[in-house]
C-alpha positions in Angstrom: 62.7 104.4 84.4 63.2 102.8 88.3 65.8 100.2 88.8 63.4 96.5 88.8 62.6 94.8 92.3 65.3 93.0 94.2 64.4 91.1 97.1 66.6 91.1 100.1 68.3 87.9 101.0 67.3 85.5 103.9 68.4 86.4 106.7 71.8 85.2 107.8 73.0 85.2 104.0 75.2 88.2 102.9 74.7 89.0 99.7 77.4 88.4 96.5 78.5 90.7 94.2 76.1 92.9 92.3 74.7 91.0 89.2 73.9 93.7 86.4 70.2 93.1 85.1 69.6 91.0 82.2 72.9 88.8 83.0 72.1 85.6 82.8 73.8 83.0 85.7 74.9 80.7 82.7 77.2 83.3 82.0 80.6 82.4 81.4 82.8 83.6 84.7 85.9 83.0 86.6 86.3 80.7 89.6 89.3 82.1 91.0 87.8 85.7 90.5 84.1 84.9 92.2 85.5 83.5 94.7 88.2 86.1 95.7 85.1 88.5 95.3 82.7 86.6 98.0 85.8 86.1 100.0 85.8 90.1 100.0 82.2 90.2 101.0 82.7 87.7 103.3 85.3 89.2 105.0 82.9 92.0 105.9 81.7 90.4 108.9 85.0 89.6 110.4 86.4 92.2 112.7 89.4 94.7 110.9 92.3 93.2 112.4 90.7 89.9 110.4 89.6 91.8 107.4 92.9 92.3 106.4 94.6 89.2 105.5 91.0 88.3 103.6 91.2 91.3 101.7 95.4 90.9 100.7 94.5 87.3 100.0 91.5 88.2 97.7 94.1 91.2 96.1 96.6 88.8 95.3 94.2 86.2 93.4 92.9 89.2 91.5 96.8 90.4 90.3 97.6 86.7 89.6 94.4 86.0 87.4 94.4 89.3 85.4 98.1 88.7 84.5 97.3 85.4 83.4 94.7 87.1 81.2 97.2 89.8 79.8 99.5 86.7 78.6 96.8 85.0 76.6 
């Protein structure tokens, strides 16, 4: 069985994270986590030297939110 059809995006948009088929967007998700991971895709255009920070800042958000889920 072929993976379905996925269009590209417009040009000038980069794309987010991978959305597994059959998930609907009403899904229930995490702010803190969606936006460290589009901050991480974001920082793909950015030149190393500027990638870094992005990527520590995005790494940091992800420790603090799944130790907030390990306490609940």
């Amino acid at each position: 069985m072929s993976a379905p059809f996925r269009p590209a995006p417009p040009p000038g948009l980069r794309p987010g994270p991978p959305r597994p088929v059959g998930v609907d967007d009403g899904e229930v998700r995490h702010p803190a986590v969606d936006a460290a991971v589009q901050a991480m895709a974001n920082a793909a255009a950015l030149s190393p030297a500027d990638q870094i920070p992005q990527y520590e800042a995005a790494y940091q958000t992800l420790r603090e939110t799944l130790a907030t889920i390990d306490q609940a």
